[in-house]
C-alpha positions in Angstrom: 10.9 -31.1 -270.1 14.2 -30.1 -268.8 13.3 -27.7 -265.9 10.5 -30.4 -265.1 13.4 -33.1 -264.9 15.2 -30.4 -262.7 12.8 -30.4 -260.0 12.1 -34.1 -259.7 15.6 -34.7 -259.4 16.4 -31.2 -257.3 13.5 -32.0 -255.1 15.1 -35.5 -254.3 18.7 -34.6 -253.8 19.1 -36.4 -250.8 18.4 -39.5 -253.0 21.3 -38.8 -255.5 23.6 -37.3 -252.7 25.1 -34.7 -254.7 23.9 -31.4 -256.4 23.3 -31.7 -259.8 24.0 -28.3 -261.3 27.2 -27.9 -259.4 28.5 -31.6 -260.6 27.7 -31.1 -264.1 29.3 -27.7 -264.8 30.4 -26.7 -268.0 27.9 -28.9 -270.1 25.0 -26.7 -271.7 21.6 -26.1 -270.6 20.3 -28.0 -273.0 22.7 -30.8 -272.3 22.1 -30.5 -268.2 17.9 -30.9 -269.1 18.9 -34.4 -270.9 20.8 -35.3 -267.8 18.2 -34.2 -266.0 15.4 -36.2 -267.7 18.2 -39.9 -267.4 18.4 -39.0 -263.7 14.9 -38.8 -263.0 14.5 -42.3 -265.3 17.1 -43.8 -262.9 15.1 -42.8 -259.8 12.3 -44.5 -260.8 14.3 -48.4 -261.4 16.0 -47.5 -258.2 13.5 -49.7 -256.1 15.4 -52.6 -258.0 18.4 -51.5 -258.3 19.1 -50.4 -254.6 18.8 -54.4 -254.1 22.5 -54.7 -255.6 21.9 -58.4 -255.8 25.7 -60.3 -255.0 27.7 -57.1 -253.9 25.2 -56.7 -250.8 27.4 -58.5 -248.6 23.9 -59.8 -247.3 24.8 -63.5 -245.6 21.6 -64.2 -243.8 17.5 -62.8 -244.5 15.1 -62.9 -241.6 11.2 -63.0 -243.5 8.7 -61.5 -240.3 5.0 -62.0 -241.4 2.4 -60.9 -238.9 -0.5 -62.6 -240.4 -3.8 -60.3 -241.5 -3.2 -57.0 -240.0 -2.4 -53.8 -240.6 -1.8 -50.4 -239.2 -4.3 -49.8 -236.4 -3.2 -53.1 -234.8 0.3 -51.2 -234.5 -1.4 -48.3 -232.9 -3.7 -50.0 -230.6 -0.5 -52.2 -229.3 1.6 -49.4 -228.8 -1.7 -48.1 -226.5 -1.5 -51.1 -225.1 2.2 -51.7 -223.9 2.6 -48.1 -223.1 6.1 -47.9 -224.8 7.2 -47.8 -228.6 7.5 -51.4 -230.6 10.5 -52.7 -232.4 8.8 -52.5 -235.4 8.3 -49.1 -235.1 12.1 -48.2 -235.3 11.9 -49.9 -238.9 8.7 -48.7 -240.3 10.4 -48.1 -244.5 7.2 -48.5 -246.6 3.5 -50.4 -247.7 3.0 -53.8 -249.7 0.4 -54.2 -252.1 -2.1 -57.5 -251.7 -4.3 -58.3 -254.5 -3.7 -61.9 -256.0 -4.1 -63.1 -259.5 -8.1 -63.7 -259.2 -9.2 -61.0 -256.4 -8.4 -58.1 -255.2 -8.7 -59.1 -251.7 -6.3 -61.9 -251.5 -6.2 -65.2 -249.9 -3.6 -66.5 -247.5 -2.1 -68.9 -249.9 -1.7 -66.9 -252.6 -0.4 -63.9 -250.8 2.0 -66.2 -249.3 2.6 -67.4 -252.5 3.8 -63.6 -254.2 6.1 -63.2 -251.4 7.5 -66.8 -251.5 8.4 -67.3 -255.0 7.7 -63.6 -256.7 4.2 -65.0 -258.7 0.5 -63.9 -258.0 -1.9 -67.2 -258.3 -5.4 -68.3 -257.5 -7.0 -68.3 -254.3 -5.8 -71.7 -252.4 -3.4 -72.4 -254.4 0.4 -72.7 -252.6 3.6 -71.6 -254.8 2.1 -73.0 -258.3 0.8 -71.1 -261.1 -2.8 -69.6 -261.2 -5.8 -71.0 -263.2 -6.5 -69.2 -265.8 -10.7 -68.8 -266.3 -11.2 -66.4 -263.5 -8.3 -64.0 -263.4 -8.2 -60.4 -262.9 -9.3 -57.9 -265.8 -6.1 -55.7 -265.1 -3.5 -59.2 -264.7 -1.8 -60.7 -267.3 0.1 -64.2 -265.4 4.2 -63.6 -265.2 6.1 -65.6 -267.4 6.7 -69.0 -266.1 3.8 -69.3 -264.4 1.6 -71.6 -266.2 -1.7 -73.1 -264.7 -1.0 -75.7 -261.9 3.0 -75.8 -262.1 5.2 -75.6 -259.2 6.8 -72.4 -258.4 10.3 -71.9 -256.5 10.3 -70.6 -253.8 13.2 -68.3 -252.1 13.7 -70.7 -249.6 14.4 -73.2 -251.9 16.4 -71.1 -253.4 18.7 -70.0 -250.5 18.9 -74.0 -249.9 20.5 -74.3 -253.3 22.9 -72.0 -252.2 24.2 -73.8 -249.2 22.9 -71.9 -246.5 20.4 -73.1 -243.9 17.2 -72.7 -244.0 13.9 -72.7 -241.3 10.2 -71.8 -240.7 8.7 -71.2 -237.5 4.7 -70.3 -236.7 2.5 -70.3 -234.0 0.2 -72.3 -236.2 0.2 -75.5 -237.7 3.4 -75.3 -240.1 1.0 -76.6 -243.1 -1.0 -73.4 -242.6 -0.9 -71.4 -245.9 2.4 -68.9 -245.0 5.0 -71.5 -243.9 3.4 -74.1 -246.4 4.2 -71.6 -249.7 7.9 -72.0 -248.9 8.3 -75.2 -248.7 5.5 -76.8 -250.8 3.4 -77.1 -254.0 0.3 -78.2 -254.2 -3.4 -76.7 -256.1 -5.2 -76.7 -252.3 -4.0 -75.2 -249.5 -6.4 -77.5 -247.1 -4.4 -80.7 -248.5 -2.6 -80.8 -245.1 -1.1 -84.7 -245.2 0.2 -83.8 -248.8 2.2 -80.1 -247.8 3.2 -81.9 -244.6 5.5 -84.7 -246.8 6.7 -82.4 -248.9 8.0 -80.2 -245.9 9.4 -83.4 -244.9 11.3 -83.9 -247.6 12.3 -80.6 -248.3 15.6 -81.2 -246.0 15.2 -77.8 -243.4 17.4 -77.4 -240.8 14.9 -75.7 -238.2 10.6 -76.0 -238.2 9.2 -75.0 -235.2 5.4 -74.6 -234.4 2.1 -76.8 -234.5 0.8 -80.0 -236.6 2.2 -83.0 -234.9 -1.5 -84.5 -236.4 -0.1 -84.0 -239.8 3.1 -86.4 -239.5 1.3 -89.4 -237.6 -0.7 -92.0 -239.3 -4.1 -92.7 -238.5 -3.2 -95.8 -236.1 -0.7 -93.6 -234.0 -2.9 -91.3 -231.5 -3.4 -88.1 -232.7 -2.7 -88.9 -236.5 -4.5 -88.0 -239.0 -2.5 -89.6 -242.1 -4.4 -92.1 -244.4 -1.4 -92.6 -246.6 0.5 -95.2 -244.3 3.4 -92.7 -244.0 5.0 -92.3 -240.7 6.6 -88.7 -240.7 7.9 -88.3 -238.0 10.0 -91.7 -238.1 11.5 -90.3 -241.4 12.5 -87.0 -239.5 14.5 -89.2 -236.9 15.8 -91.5 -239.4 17.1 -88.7 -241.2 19.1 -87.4 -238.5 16.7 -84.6 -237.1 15.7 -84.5 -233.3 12.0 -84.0 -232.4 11.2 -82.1 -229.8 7.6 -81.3 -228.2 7.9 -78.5 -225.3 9.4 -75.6 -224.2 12.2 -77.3 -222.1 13.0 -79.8 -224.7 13.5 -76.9 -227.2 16.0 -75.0 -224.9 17.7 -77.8 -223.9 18.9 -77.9 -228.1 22.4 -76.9 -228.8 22.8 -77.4 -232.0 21.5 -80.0 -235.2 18.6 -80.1 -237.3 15.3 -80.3 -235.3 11.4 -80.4 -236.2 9.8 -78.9 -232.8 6.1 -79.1 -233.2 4.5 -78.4 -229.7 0.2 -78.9 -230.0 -1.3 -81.2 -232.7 -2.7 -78.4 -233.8 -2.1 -74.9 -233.7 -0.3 -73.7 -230.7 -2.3 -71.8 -228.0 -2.8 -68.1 -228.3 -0.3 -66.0 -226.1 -2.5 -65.1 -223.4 -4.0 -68.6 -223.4 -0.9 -70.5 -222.7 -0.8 -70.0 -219.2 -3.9 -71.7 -218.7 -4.4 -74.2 -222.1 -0.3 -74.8 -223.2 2.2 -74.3 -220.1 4.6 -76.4 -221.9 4.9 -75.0 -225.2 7.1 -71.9 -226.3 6.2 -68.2 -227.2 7.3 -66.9 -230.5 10.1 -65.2 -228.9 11.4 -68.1 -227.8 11.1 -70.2 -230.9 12.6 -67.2 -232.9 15.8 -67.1 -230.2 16.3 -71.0 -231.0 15.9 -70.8 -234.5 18.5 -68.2 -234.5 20.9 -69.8 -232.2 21.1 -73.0 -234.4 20.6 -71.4 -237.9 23.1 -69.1 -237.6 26.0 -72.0 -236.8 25.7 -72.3 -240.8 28.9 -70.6 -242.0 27.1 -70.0 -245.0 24.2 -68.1 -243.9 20.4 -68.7 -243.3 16.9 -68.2 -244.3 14.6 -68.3 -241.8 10.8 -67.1 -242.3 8.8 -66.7 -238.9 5.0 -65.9 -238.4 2.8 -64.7 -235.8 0.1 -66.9 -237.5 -2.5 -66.0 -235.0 -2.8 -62.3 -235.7 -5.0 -63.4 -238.6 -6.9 -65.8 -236.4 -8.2 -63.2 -233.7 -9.2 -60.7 -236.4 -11.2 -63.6 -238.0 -12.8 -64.0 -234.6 -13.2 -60.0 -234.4 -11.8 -60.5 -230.8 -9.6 -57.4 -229.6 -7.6 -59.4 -227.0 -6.5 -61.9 -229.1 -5.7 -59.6 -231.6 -3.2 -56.9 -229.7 -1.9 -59.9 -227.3 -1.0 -62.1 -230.5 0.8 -58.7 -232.2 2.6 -57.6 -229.4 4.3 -61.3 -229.2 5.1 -61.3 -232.8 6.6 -58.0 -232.0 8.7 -59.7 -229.0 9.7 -62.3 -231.9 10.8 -58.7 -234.1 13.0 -57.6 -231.2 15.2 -60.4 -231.1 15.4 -61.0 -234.5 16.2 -57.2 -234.5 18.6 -57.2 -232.2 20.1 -60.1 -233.9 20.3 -58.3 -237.4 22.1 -55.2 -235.4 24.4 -57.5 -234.3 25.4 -59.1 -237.2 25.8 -56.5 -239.4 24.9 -58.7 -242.7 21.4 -59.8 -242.1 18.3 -58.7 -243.9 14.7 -58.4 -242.1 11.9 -58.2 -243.7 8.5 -57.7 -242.0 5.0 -57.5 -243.9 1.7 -58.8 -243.2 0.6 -60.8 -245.7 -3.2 -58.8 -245.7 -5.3 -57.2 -243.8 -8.0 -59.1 -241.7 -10.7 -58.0 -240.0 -10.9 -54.5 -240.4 -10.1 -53.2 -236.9 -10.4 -49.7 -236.4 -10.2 -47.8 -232.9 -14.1 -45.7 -233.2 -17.0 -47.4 -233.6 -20.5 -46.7 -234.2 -20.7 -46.0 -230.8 -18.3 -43.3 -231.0 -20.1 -41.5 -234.3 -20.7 -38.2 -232.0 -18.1 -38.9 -229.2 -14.8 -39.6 -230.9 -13.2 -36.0 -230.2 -13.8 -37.3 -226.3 -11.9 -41.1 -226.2 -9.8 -41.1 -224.1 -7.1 -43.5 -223.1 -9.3 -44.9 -220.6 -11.7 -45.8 -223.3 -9.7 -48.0 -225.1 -7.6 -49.9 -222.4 -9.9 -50.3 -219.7 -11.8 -53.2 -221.5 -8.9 -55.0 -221.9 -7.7 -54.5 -219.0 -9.9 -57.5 -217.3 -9.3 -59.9 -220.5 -7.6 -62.6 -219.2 -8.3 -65.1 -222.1 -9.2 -65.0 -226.1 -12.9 -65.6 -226.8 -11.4 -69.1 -227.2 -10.6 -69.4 -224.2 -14.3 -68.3 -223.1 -15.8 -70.6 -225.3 -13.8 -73.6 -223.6 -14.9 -72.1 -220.4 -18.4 -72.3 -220.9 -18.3 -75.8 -222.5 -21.3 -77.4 -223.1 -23.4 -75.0 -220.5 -24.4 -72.3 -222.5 -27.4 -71.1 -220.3 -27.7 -67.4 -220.2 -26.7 -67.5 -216.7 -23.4 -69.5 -217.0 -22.3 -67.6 -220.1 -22.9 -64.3 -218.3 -20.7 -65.4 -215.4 -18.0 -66.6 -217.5 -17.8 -63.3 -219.2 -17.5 -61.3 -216.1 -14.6 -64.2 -214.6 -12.1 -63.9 -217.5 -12.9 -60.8 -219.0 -13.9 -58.7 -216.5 -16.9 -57.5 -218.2 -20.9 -57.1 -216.5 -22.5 -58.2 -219.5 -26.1 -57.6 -220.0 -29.2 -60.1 -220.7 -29.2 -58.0 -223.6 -25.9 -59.1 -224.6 -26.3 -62.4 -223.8 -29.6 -62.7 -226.2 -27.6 -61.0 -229.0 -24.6 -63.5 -228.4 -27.5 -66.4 -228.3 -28.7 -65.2 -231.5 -25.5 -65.0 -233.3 -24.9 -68.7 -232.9 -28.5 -69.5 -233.5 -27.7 -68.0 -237.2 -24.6 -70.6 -237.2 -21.8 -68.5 -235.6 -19.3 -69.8 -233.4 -19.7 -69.1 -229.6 -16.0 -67.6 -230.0 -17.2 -65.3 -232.7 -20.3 -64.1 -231.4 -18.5 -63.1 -227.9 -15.8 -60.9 -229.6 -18.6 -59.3 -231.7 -20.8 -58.9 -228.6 -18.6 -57.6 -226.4 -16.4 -55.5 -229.0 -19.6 -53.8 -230.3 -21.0 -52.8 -226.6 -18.5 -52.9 -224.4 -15.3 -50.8 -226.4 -14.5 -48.2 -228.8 -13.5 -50.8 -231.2 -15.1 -51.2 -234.7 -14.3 -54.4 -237.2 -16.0 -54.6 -241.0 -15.7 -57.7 -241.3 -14.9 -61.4 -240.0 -13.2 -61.9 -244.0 -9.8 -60.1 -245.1 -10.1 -57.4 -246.8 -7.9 -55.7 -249.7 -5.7 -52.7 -248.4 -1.9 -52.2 -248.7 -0.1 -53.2 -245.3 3.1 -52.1 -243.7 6.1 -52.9 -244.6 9.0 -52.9 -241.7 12.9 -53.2 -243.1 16.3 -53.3 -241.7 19.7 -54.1 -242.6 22.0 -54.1 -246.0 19.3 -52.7 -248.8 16.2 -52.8 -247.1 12.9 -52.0 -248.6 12.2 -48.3 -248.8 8.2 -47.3 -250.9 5.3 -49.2 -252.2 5.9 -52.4 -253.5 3.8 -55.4 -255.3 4.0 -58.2 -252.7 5.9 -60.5 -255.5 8.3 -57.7 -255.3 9.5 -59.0 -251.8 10.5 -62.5 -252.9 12.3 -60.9 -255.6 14.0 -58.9 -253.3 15.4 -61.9 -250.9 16.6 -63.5 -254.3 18.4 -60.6 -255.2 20.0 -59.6 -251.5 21.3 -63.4 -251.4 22.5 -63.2 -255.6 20.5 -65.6 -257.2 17.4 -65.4 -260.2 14.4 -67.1 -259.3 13.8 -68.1 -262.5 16.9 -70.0 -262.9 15.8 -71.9 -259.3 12.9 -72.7 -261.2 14.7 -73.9 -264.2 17.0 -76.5 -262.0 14.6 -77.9 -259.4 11.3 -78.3 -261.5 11.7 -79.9 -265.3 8.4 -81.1 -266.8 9.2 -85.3 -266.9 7.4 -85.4 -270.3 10.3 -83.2 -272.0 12.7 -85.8 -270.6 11.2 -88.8 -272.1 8.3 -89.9 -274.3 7.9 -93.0 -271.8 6.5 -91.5 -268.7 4.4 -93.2 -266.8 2.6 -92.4 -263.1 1.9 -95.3 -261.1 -1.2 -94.7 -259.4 -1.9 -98.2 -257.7 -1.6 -96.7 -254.5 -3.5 -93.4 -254.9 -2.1 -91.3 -251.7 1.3 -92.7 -253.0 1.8 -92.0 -256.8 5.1 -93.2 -257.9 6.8 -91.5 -261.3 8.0 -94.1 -263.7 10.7 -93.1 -266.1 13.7 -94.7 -268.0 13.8 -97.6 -264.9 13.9 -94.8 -262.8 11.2 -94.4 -259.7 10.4 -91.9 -257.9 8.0 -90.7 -255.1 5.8 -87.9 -255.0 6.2 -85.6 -252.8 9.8 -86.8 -251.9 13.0 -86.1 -252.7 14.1 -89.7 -253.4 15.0 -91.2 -257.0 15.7 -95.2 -257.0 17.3 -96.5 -260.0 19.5 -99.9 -260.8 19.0 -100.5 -257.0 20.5 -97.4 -255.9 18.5 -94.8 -253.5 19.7 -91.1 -254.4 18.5 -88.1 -252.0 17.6 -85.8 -254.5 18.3 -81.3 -253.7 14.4 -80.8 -254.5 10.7 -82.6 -254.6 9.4 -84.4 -256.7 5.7 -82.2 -257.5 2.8 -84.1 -259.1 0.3 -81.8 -260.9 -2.5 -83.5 -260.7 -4.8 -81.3 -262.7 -2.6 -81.3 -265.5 -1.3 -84.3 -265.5 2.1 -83.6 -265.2 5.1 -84.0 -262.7 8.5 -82.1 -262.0 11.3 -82.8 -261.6 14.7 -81.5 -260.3 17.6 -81.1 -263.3 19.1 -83.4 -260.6 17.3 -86.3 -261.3 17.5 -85.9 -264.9 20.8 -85.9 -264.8 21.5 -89.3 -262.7 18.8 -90.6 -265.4 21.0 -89.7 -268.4 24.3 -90.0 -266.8 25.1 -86.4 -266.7 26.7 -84.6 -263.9 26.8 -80.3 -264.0 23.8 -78.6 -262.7 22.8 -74.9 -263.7 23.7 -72.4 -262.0 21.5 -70.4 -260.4 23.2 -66.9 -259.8 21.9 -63.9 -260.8 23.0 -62.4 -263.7 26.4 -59.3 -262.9 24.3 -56.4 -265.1 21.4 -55.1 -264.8 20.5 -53.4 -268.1 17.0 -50.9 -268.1 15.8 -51.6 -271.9 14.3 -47.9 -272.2 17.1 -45.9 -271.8 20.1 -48.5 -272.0 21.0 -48.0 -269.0 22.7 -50.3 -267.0 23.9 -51.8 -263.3 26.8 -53.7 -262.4 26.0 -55.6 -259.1 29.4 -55.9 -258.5 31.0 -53.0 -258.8 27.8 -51.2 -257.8 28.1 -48.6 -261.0 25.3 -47.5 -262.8 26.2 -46.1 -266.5 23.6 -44.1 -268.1 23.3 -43.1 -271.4 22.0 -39.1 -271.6 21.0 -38.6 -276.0 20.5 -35.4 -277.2 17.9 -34.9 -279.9 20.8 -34.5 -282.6 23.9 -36.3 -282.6 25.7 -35.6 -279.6 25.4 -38.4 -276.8 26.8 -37.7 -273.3 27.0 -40.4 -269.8 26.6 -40.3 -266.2 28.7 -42.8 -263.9 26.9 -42.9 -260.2 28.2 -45.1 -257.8 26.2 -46.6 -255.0 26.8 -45.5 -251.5 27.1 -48.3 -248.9 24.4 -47.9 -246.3 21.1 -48.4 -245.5 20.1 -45.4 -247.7 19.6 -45.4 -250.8 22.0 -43.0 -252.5 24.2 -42.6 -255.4 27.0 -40.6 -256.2 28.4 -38.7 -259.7 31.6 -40.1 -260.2 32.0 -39.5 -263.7 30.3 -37.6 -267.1 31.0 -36.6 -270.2 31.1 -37.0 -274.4 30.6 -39.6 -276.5 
């Protein structure tokens, strides 16, 4: 067992930082195999211990998330822009995907792993998975029960004083900005994650969904509750802004910036469909500027949402023109986190979509001949996504004019053939958009997609700064991770914003008279779903979380907060994560302060010996022998 210790740990000396055998001279063979046999046990909790929780020093953590890709989407945009990406000076590592009911995940509840460090159901947004259709091989986290509200780390960071912001080129009550700042069973309940964004007191939101704010008598809105959003935004202090000029004209202040009722237009559509609204560079340069005014720190979470759309559609332009602006968006948050010194960035897709590959069935007895040509020359005469084709053509979608709009803005002689196989397509229900990409992309490239779905690979995972992310992780392993860089336990987050309001009192009560507006009723205390906002003895109180409504359990939660106003009390928990980190199987333990791990080496008689390692400051993850010796 000893010499098989020696080589695990031998082989990864670069890990440890020190030799061994020369450091523990003078203690027996026997003794040294022991040693052995604790190091290797401490190289395999060194995923969470390199996290070092509240000695990082980390102030601020960027969250990337290019939405449904994967590798080949890296290669085909590095084809593409000739040059190397950011992201591939930070490439650390691969994220596992599967949620709590499927092995190929949803948006949601991949966004929810990430956000709050729990797997759930597909559609579900940061609350617990259903239970009648889970997994074989998943057993549910504890405090994750059916249908209750899980916190996320943005909320967390918020309880911690520091800033926090989303930005997306889609609407910001798609599933991946929604799971940060929301709770709700379905993730298509847009009007309800909108208010509780709302209410969730952000400093910076920037993307698309002015629709969701407005109600249904205000042009464009698409509210049937009667609430005006966007007039609580501006009472509450924030600016709204709608374009790109308005944005950079900003200086400073909270601000909501949603620029397109719906999503925002795809990169290379914005020249011709959205002049006025902002790239993702651009949004991720503001959000920084004014975020990072917080002496405290920030948490900002920015997607390229549309990645995931143009793999959806199968479309190739969309895809590498959507990437290589989320990869502009990495470079200045890059450049940002260089500069500061104390910033975490994390970048992950949240799945793969799509299934691009660069070789299709076309290529089955050509491959060893593609050349660069190949691949770039289609694209090269793409001036617009397949939904900017479809707009195009409009409602003439004769052979003849379908044809000619191909060859306009994407440079391509398409066939009658082609344009009976497109035809086809959307005579067996598929969109115009989709059945152009998969046209095209099937006879006019070398490119190859499975499937218009996700599918249920590990992604990429990108990292920079004070304890990145080095190997393989479970994606609820990356929201654990942002908790521990900032010092804080998830659990205890949970514990202060989100108490069941039946354990408070036995007269609860849910005033349903207006459905779209459920009020809780407790102890002469009311207050609003979805809002932050307790009244009681005529006194409004702004609350530090929502209130969530459960529906399907007929529960709601609470912050501690309001419990506490309702019983007089005043201290909150605190939500810091705990000094030690003690590993139950060999005793071992981690002092996030200090940065010392003690480990216990037992012999198989009585003698005992211990190893002191100290963490190296740095990017690396490495460990040095600062003491040993007897018990």
């Amino acid at each position: 067992m000893a010499s098989e210790m020696k080589k695990m740990v031998a082989s990864r000396e670069s890990v440890i930082g020190y030799d061994p055998l020369s450091s523990c001279a003078g203690i027996s063979r026997r003794c040294k195999g022991r040693m052995f046999q604790a190091l290797a046990l401490l190289l395999m909790i060194i995923p969470t211990v390199a996290w070092a929780g509240t000695a990082t020093g980390v102030k601020n953590v960027i969250v990337m998330v290019p939405d449904g890709c994967h590798a080949s989407i890296q290669t085909l945009a590095r084809w593409v822009k000739g040059a190397p990406l950011a992201l591939d000076e930070i490439n650390t590592g691969a994220v596992k995907t599967h949620m709590a009911n499927s092995v190929i995940t949803g948006s949601a509840a991949a966004a929810t792993a990430f956000a709050t460090g729990h797997k759930t159901s597909a559609h579900f947004l940061s609350v617990g998975p259903k239970t009648e259709d889970l997994l074989s091989t998943y057993t549910p986290e504890a405090g994750a029960a059916p249908y209750v509200p899980l916190a996320s780390v943005l909320e967390g960071a918020k309880l911690m004083g520091k800033a926090t912001g989303l930005v997306a080129t889609s609407r910001v009550t798609y599933a991946t900005p929604a799971a940060f700042a929301s709770h709700f069973h379905g993730r298509e309940m847009e009007n309800e994650l909108m208010e509780q964004m709302v209410y969730q007191d952000m400093d910076v939101v920037f993307g698309g969904g002015k629709r969701h704010l407005l109600p249904v008598d205000q042009e464009g809105g698409l509210r049937t509750d009667g609430e005006d959003l966007l007039g609580i935004l501006r009472d509450r202090g924030y600016r709204f802004v709608e374009t790109k000029s308005e944005m950079e004209a900003l200086t400073g202040g909270r601000v909501w910036g949603l620029f397109s009722s719906s999503h925002l237009s795809p990169d290379t559509d914005r020249a011709e469909f959205g002049p006025t609204e902002p790239s993702l560079a651009e949004m991720t340069t503001k959000a920084l500027e004014i975020l990072s005014e917080d002496p405290d720190g920030f948490f900002l979470m920015i997607e390229g949402s549309q990645v995931d759309l143009a793999a959806h559609a199968n479309d190739p332009i969309y895809m590498v023109t959507e990437f290589l602006s989320f990869d502009a968006a990495v470079r200045v948050a890059l450049d940002f986190a260089k500069w500061s010194d104390n910033t975490l960035l994390l970048v992950f897709p949240d799945h793969t979509t799509g299934g691009l590959s660069i070789g299709n069935w076309r290529t089955d007895y050509t491959y060893t001949a593609t050349t660069v040509e190949d691949v770039l020359t289609p694209l090269e005469g793409m001036k617009i996504t397949s939904f900017g084709v479809g707009k195009k053509i409009g409602g003439d979608q004769s052979p003849a004019n379908i044809k000619a709009q191909i060859l306009e803005w994407w440079g391509i002689e398409a066939t009658y053939g082609d344009i009976r196989e497109i035809r086809m397509a959307m005579r067996k229900g598929q969109s115009i958009e989709y059945a152009l990409a998969h046209v095209i992309s099937k006879n006019h490239t070398v490119f190859g997609w499975t499937t218009h779905g996700h599918s249920g690979g590990d992604v990429p995972l990108w990292s920079y700064g004070p304890h990145r992310m080095v190997g393989l992780y479970d994606n609820t392993e990356l929201a654990q991770g942002v908790a521990n860089a900032f010092g804080f336990d998830l659990s205890k987050v949970n514990e202060r914003l989100f108490v069941d309001a039946d354990t408070v009192s036995a007269s609860v009560a849910v005033d349903m008279k207006d459905p779209e507006n459920p009020v809780l009723k407790i102890r002469g205390a009311s207050l609003p779903c979805s809002k932050d906002i307790l009244i009681l003895g005529g006194k409004t109180y702004r609350l530090e979380g929502i209130v969530v409504h459960a529906p399907e359990i007929g529960k709601v939660f609470i912050p501690q907060e309001a419990v506490n106003i309702i019983n007089g009390n005043e201290a909150l928990p605190d939500i810091s994560a705990d000094e030690t980190l003690t590993d139950p199987e060999m005793c071992a333990s981690y002092d996030f302060f200090t940065g010392v791990m003690h480990v216990p080496c037992f012999d198989d008689g009585a003698d005992s010996y211990w190893l002191d390692l100290q963490l190296v400051p740095g990017d690396a993850v490495l460990f040095e022998l600062i003491g040993w010796g007897y018990n």
